[in-house]
C-alpha positions as CSV (number, residue, x, y, z in Angstrom):
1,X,0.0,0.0,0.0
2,X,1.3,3.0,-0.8
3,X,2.0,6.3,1.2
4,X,-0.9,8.1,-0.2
5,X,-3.4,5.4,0.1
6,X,-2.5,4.9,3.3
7,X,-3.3,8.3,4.4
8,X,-6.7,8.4,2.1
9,X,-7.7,5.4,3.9
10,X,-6.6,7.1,7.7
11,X,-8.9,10.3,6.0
12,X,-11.3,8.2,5.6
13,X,-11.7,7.0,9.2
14,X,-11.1,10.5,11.5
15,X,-14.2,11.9,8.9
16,X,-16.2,9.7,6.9
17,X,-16.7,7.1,9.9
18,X,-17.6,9.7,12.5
19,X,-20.9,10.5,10.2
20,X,-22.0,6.7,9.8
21,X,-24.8,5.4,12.1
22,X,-26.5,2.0,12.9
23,X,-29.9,0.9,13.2
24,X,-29.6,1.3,16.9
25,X,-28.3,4.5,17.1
26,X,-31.5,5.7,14.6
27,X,-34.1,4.1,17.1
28,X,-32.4,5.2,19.8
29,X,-32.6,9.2,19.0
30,X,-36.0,8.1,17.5
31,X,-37.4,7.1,20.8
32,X,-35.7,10.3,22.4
33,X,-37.2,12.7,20.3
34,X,-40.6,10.2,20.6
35,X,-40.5,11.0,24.4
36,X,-39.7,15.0,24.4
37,X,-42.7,15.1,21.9
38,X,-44.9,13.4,24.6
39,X,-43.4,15.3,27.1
40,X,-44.2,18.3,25.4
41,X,-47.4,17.8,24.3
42,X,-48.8,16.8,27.7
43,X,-47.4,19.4,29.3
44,X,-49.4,21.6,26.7
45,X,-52.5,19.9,27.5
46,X,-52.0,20.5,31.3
47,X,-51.4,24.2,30.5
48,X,-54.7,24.4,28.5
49,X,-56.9,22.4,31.2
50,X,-55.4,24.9,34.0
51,X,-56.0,27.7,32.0
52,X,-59.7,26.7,30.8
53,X,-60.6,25.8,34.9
54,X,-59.3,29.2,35.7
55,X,-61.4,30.7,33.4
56,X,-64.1,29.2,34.2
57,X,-63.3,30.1,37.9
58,X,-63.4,33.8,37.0
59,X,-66.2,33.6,35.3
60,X,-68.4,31.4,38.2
61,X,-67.5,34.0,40.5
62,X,-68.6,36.9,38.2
């Protein structure tokens, strides 16, 4: 192998391989972003249900 192959091929591996990902690594940022989604949403949906009995609050003792 030859000098410059030899640092093509050592290129390749400090660049190209840092960018490649398995199956795993995919299903596992999947299920991340799956739960802050969740997380988010029901913590929208608690923010709307406090908000509505509030109003309604303000407006029973109107």
């Amino acid at each position: 192998m030859t000098e410059e192959a030899s640092q093509h091929a050592e290129a390749v591996r400090d660049f190209v391989m840092v960018e490649l990902v398995t199956k795993s690594d995919l299903q596992a940022a999947m299920d991340t972003l799956a739960l802050r989604l969740t997380l988010r949403l029901g913590v929208m949906l608690a923010t709307g249900h406090a908000t509505t009995l509030g109003i309604l609050a303000a407006i029973i003792k109107l």
